[in-house]
TORDOTI-636012 format. One record per atom (N, C-alpha, C): residue in three letters; x, y negated, z negated; residue number from 1; atom name. Coordinates in Angstrom, 3 decimals, padded with zeros to 6 digits. Layout:
BEGIN
ala; X; Y; Z; NUM; CA $
...
This chain:
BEGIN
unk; 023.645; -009.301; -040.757; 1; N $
unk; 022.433; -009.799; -040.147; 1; CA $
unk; 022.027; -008.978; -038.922; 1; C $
unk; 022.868; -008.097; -037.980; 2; N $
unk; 022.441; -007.462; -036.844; 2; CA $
unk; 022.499; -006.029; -037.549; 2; C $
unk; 021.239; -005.486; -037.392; 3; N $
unk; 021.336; -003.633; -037.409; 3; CA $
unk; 021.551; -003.385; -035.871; 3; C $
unk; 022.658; -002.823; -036.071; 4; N $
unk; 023.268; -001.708; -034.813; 4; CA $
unk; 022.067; -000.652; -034.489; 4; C $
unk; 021.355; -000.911; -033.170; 5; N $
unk; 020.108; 000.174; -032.890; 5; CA $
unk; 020.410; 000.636; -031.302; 5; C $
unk; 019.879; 001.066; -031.304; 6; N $
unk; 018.179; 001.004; -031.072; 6; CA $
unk; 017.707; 002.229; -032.461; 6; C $
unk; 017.139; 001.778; -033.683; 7; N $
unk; 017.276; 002.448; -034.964; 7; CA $
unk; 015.650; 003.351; -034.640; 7; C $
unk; 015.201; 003.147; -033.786; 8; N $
unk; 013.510; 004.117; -033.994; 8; CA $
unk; 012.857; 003.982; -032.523; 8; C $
unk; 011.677; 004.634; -032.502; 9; N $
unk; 010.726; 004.510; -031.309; 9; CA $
unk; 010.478; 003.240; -030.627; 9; C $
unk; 010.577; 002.293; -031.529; 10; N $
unk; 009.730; 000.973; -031.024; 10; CA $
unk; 011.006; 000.226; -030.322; 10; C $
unk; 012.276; 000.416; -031.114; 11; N $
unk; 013.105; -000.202; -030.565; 11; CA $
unk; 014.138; 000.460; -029.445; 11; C $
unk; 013.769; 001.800; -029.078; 12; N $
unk; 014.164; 002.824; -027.751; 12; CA $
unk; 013.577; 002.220; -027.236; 12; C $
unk; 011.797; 001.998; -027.172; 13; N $
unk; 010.739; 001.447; -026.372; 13; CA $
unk; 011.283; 000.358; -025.458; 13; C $
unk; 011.966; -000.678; -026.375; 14; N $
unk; 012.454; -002.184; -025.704; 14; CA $
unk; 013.005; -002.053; -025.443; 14; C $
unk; 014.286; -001.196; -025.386; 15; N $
unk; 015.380; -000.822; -024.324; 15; CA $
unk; 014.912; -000.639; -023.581; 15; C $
unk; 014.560; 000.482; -023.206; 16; N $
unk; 013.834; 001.072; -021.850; 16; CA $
unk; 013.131; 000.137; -021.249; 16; C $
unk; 012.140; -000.796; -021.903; 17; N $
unk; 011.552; -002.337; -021.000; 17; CA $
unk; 012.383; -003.105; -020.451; 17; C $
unk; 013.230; -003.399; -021.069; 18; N $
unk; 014.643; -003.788; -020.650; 18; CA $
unk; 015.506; -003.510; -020.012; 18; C $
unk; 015.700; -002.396; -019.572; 19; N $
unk; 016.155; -001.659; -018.820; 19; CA $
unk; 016.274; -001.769; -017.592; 19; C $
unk; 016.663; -002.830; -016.804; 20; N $
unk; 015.797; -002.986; -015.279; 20; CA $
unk; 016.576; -004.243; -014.375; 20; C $
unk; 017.540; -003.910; -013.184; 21; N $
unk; 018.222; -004.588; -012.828; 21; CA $
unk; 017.879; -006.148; -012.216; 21; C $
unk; 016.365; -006.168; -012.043; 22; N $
unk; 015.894; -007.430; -011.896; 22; CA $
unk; 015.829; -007.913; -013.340; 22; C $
unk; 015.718; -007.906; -014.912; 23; N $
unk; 016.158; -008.580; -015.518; 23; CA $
unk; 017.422; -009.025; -015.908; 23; C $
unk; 018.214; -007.876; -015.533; 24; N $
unk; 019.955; -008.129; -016.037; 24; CA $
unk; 019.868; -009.091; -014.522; 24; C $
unk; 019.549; -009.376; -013.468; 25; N $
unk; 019.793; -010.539; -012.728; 25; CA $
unk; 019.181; -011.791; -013.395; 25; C $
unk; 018.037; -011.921; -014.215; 26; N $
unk; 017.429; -012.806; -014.313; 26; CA $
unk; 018.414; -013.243; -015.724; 26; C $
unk; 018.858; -012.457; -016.634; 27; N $
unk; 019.672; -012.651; -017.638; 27; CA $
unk; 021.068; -013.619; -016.920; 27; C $
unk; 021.794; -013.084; -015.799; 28; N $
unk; 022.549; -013.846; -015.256; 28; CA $
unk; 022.446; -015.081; -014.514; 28; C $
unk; 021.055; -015.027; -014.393; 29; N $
unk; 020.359; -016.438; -013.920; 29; CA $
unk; 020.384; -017.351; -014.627; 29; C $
unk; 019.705; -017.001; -015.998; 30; N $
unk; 019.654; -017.722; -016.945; 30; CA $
unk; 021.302; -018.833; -017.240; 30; C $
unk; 022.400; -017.480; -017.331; 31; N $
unk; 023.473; -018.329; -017.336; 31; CA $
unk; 024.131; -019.013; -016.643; 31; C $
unk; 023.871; -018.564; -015.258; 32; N $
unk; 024.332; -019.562; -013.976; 32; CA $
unk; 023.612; -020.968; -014.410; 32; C $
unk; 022.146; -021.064; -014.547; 33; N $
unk; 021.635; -022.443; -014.603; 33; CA $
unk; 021.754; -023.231; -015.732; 33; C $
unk; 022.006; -022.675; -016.828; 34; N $
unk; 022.215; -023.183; -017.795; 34; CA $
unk; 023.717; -023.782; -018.765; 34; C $
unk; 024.459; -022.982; -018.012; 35; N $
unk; 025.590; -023.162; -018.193; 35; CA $
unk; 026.438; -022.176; -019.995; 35; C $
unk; 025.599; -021.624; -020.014; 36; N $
unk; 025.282; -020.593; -021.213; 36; CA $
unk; 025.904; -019.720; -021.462; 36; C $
unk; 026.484; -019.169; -022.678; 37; N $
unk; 027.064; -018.125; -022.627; 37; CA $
unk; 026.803; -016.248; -022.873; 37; C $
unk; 025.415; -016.347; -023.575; 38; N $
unk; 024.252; -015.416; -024.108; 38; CA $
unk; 023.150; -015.938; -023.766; 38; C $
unk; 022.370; -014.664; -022.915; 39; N $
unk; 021.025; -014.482; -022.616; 39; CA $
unk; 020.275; -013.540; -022.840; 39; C $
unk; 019.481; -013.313; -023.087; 40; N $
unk; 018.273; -011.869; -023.659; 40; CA $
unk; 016.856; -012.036; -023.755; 40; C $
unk; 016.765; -011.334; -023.450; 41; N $
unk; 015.487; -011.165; -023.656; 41; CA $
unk; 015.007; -010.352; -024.428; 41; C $
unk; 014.193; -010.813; -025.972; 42; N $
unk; 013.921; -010.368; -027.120; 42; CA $
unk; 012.273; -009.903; -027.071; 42; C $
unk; 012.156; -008.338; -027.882; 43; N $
unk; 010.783; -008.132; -028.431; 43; CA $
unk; 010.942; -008.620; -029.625; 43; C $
unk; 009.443; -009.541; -029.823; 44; N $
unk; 009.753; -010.194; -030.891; 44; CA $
unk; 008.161; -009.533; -031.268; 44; C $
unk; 007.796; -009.143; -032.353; 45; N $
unk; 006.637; -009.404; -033.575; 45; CA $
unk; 006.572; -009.766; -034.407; 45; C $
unk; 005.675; -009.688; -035.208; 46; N $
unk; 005.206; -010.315; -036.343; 46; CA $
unk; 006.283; -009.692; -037.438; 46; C $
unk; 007.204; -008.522; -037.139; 47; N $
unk; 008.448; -007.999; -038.459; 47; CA $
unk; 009.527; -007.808; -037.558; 47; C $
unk; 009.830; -008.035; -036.224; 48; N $
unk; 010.992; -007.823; -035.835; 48; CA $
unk; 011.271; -008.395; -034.349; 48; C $
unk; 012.882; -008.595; -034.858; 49; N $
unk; 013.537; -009.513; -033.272; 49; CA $
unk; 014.134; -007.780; -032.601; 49; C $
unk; 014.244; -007.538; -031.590; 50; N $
unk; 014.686; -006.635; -030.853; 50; CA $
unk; 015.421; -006.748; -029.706; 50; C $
unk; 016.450; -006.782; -029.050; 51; N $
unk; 016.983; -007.017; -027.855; 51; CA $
unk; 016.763; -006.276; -027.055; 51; C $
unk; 016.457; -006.624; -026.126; 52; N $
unk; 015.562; -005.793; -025.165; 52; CA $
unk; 016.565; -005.482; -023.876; 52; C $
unk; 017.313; -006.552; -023.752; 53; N $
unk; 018.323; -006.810; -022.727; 53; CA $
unk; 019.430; -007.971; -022.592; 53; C $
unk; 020.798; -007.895; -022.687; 54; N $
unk; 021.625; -008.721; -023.260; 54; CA $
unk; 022.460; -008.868; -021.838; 54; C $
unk; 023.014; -010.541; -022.022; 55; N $
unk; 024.190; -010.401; -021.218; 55; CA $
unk; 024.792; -011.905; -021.884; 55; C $
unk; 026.459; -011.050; -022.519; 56; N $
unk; 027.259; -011.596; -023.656; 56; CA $
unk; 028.592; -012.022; -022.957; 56; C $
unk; 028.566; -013.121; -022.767; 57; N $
unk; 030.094; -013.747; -022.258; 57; CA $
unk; 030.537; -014.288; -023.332; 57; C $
unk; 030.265; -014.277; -024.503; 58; N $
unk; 030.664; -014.940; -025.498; 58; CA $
unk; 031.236; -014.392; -026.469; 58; C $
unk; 031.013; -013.219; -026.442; 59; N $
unk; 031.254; -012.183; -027.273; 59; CA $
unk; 030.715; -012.858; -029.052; 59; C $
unk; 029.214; -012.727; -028.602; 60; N $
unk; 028.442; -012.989; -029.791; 60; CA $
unk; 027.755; -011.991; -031.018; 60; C $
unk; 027.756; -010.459; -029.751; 61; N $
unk; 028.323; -008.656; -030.853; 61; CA $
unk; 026.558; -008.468; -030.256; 61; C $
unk; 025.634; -008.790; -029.504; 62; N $
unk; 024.794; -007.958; -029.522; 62; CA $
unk; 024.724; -007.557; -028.375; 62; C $
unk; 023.681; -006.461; -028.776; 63; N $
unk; 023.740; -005.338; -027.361; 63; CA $
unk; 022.577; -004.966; -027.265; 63; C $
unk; 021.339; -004.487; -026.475; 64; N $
unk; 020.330; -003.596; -026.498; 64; CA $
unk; 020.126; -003.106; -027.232; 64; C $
unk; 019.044; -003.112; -027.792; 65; N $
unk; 018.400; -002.708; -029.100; 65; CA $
unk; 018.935; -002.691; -030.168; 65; C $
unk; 019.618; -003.685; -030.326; 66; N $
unk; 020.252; -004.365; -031.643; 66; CA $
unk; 018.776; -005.254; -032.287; 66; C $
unk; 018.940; -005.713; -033.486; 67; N $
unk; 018.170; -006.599; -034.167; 67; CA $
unk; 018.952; -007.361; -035.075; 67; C $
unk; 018.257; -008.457; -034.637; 68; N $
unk; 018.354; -009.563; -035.814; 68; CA $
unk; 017.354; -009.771; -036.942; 68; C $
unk; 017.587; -009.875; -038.447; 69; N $
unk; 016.579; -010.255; -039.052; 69; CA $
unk; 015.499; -011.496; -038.452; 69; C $
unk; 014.049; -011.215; -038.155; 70; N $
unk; 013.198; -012.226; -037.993; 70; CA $
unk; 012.929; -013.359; -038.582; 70; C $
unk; 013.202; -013.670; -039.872; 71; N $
unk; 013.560; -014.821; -040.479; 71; CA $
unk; 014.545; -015.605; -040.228; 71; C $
unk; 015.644; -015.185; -040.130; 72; N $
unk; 016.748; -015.806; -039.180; 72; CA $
unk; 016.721; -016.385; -037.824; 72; C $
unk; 015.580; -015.693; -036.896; 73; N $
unk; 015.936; -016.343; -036.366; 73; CA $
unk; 014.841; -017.610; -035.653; 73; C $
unk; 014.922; -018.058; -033.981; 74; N $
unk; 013.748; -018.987; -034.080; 74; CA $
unk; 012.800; -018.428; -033.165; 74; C $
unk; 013.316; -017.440; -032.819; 75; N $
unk; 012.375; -017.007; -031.446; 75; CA $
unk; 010.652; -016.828; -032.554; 75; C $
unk; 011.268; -016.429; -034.049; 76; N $
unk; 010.006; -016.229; -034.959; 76; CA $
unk; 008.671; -017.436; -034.583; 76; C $
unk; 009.683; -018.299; -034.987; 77; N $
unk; 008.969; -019.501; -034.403; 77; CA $
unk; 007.897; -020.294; -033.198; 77; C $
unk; 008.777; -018.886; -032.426; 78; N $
unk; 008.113; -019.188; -031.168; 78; CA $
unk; 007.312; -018.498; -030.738; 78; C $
unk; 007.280; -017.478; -031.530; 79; N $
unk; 005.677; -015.994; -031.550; 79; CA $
unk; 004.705; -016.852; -032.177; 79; C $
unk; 004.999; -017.565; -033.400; 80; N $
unk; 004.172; -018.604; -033.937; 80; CA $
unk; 003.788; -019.802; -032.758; 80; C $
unk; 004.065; -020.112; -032.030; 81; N $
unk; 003.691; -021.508; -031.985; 81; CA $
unk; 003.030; -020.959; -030.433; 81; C $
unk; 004.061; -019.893; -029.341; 82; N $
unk; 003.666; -020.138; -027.661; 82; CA $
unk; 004.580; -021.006; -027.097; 82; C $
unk; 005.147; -021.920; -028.234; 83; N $
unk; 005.777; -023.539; -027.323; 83; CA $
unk; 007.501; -023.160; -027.097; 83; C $
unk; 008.144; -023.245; -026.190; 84; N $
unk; 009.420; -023.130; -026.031; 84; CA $
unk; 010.216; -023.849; -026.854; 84; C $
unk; 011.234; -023.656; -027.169; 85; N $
unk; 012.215; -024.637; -028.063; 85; CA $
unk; 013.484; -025.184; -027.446; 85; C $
unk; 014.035; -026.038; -027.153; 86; N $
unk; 015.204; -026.594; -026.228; 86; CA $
unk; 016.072; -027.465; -026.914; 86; C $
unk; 017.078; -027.152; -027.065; 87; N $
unk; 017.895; -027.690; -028.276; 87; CA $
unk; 019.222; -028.270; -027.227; 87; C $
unk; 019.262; -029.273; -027.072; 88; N $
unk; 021.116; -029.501; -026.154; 88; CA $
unk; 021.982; -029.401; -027.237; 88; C $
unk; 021.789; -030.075; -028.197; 89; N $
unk; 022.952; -030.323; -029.033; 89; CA $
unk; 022.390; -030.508; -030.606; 89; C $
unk; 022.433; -029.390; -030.965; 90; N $
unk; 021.998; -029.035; -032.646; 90; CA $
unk; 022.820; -030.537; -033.617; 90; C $
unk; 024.177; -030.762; -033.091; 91; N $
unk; 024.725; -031.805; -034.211; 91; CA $
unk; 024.745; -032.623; -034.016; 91; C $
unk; 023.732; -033.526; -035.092; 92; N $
unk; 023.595; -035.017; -034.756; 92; CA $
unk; 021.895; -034.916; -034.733; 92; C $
unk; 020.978; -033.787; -034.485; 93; N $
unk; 019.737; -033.440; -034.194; 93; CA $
unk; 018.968; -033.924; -035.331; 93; C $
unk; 018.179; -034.463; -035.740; 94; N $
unk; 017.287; -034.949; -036.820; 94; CA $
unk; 016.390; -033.185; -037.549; 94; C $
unk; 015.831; -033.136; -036.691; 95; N $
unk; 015.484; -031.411; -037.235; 95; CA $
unk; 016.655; -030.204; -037.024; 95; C $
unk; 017.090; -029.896; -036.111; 96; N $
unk; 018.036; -028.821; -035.805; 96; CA $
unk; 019.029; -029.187; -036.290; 96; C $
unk; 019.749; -030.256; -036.910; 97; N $
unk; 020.808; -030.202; -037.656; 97; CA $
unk; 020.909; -029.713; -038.880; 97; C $
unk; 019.671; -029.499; -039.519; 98; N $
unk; 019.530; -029.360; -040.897; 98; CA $
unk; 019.031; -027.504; -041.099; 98; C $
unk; 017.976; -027.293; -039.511; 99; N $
unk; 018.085; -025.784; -039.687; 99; CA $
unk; 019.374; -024.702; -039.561; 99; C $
unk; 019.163; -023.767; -040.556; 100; N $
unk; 019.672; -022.619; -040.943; 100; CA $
unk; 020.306; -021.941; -039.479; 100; C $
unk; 019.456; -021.571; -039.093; 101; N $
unk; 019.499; -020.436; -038.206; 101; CA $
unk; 020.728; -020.786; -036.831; 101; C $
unk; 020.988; -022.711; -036.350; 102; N $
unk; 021.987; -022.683; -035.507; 102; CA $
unk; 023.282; -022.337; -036.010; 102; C $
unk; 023.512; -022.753; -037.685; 103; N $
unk; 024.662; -022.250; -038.195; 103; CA $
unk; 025.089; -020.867; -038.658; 103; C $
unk; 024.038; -020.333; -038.889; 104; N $
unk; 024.491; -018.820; -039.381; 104; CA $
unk; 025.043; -017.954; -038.260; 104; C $
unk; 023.889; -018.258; -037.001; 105; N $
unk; 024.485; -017.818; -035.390; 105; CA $
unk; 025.794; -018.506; -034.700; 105; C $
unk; 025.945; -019.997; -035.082; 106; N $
unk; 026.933; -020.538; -034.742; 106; CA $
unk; 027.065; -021.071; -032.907; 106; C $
unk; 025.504; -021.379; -032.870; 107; N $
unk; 025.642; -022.190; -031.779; 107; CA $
unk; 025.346; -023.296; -031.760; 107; C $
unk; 025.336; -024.335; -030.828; 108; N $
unk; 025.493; -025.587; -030.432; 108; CA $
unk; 024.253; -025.546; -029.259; 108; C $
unk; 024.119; -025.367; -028.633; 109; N $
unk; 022.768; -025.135; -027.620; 109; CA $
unk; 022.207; -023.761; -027.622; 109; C $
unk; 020.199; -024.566; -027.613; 110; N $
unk; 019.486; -023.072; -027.465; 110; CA $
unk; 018.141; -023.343; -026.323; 110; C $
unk; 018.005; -022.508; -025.875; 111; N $
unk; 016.671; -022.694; -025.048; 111; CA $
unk; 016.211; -021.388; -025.165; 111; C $
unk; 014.485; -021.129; -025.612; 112; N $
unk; 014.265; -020.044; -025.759; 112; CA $
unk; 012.495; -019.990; -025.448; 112; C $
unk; 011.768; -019.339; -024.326; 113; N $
unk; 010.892; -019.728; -023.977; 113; CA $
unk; 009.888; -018.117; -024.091; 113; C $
unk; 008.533; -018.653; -024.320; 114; N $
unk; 007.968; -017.320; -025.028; 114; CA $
unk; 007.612; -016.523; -023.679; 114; C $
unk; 007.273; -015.241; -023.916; 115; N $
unk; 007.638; -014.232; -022.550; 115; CA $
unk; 005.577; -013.615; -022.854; 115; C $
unk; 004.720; -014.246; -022.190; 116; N $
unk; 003.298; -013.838; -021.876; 116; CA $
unk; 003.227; -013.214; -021.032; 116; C $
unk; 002.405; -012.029; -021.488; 117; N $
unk; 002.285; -010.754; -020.407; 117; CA $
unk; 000.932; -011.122; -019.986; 117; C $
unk; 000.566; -010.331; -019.050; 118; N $
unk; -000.637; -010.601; -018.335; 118; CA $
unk; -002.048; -010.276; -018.780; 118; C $
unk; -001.829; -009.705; -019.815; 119; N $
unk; -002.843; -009.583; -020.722; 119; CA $
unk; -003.300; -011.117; -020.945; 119; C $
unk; -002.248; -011.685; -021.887; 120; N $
unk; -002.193; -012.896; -022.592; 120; CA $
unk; -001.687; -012.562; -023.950; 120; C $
unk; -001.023; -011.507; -023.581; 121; N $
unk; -000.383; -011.259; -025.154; 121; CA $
unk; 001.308; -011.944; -025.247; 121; C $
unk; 001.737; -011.927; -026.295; 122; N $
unk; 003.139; -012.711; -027.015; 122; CA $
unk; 003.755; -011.364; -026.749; 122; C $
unk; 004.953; -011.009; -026.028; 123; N $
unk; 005.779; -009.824; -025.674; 123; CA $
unk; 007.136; -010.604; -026.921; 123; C $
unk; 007.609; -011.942; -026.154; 124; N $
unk; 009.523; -011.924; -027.141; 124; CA $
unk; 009.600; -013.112; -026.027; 124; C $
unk; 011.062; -013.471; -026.385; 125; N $
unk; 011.182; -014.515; -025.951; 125; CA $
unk; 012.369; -014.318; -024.683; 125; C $
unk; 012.842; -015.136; -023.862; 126; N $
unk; 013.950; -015.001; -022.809; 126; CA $
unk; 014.584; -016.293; -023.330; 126; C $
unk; 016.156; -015.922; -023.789; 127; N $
unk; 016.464; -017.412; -024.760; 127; CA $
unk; 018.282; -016.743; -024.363; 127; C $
unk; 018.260; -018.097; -024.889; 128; N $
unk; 019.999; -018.518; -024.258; 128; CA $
unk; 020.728; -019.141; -025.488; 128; C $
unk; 021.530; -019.002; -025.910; 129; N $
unk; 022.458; -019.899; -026.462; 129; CA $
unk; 023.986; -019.947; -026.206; 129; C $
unk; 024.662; -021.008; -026.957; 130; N $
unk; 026.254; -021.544; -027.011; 130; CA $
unk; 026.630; -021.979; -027.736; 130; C $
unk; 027.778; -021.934; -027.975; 131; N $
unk; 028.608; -022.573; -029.096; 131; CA $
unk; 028.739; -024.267; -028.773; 131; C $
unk; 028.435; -024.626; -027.357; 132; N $
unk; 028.953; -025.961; -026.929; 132; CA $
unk; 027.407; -026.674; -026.263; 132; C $
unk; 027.469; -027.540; -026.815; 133; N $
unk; 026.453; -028.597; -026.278; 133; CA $
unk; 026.295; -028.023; -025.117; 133; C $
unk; 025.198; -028.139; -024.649; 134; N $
unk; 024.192; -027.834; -022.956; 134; CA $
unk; 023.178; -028.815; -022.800; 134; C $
unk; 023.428; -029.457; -020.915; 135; N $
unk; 021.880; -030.261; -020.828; 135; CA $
unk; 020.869; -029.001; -020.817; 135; C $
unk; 020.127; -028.984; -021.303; 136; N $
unk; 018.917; -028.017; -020.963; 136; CA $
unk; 017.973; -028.548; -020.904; 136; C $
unk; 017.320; -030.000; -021.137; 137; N $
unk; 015.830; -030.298; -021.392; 137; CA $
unk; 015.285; -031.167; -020.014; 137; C $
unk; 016.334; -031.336; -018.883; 138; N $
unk; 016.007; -031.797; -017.915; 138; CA $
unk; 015.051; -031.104; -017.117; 138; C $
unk; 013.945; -031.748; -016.777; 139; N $
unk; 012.651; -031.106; -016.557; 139; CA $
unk; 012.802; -030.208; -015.596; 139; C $
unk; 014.049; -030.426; -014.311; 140; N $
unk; 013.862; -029.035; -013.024; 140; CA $
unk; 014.710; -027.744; -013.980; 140; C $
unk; 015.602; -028.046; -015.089; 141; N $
unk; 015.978; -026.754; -015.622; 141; CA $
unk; 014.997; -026.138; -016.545; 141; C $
unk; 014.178; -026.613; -017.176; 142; N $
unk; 013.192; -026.267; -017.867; 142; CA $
unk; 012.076; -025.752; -016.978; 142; C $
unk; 011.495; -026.421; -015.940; 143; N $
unk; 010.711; -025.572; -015.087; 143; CA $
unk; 010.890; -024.279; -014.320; 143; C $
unk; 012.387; -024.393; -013.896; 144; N $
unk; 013.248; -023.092; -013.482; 144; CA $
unk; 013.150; -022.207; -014.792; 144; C $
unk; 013.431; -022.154; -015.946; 145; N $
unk; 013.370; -021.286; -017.157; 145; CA $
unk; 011.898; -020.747; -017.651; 145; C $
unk; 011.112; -021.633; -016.932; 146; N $
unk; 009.650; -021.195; -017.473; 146; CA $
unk; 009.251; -019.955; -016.331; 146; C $
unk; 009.559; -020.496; -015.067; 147; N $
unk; 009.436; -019.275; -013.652; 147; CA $
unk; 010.211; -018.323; -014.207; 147; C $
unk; 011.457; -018.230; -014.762; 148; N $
unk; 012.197; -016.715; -015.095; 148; CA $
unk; 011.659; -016.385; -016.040; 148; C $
unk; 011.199; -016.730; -017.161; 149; N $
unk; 010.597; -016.392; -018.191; 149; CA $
unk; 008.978; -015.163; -017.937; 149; C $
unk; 008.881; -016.291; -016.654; 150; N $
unk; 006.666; -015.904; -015.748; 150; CA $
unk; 007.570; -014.403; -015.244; 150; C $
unk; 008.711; -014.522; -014.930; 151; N $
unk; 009.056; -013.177; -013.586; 151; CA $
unk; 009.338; -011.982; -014.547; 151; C $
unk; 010.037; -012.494; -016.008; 152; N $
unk; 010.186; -011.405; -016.912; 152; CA $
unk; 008.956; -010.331; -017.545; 152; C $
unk; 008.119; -011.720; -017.661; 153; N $
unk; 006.295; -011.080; -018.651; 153; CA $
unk; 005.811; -010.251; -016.914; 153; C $
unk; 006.067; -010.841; -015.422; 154; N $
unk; 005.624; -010.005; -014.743; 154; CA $
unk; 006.191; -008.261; -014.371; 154; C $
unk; 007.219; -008.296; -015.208; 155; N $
unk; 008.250; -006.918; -014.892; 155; CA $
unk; 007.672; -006.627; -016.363; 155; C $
unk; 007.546; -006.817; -017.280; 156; N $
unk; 007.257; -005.852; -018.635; 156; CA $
unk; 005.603; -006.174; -018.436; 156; C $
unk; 004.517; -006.242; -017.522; 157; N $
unk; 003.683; -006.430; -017.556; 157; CA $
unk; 003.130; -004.974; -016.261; 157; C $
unk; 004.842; -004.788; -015.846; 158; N $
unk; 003.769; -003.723; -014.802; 158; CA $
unk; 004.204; -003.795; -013.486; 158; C $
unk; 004.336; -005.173; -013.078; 159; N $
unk; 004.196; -005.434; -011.449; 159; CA $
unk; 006.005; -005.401; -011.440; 159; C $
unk; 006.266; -005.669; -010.162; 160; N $
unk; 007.619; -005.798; -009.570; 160; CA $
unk; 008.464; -004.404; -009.609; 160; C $
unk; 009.544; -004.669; -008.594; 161; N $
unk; 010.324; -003.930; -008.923; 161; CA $
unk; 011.462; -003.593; -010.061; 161; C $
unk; 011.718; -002.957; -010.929; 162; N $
unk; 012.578; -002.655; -011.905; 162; CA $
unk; 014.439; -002.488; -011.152; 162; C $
């Protein structure tokens, strides 16, 4: 399911966006607040998930400009919709128990929130998961994830420091 890349132009491209020590802080942010063990921030389109920037305490095997098939996974979902997805605990879940995609990855908590550039365009998502249940849907951690998410689309949008 992961091609070992960065396999072409587009996916050098997202490295290099990625590339940038205010997101590998914001990647470690992510896991300080969340309690998480994988964070990234994905280019996602309409044919491909891309890792743009990883940080793996879990040893879950991806790295920068790795890919996941887009069907697999949900960030797809979330190029579709705009709406974040927040999962504490996939088992026992009325919808997320029955989707594919927490078992093939093999986590237990996901939070994954879409990354709008200043255009108003869909860039990928800044998303977290675990093997172990996480509160995530409590509204000050969810509002904190939407600001890191705003600070990410403002660094691949241009502004800030890298």
């Amino acid at each position: 399911m992961i091609t070992r890349g960065p396999t072409d132009e587009i996916a050098r491209g997202a490295v290099v966006q990625g590339d940038r020590a205010a997101i590998r802080a914001i990647l470690d942010e992510v896991c300080r607040i969340t309690g998480m063990g994988f964070a990234a921030v994905a280019r996602v389109t309409d044919t491909r998930w891309i890792a743009c920037q990883v940080l793996d305490r879990i040893e879950f095997g991806l790295d920068a400009g790795d890919e996941l098939e887009l069907s697999t996974t949900i960030c797809d979902e979330i190029r579709q919709s705009h709406q974040a997805v927040i999962i504490d605990e996939v088992t026992g879940h009325p919808e997320w128990s029955r989707h594919p995609t927490p078992t093939m990855y093999g986590f237990e908590s996901y939070i994954s929130l879409p990354i709008i550039l200043d255009d108003g365009s869909f860039f990928g998502t800044l998303c977290a998961i675990d093997p172990r249940p996480r509160q995530l849907s409590a509204p000050t951690l969810v509002e904190r994830m939407q600001e890191l998410a705003r600070q990410v689309a403002v660094l691949l949008s241009g502004g800030g420091a890298g």
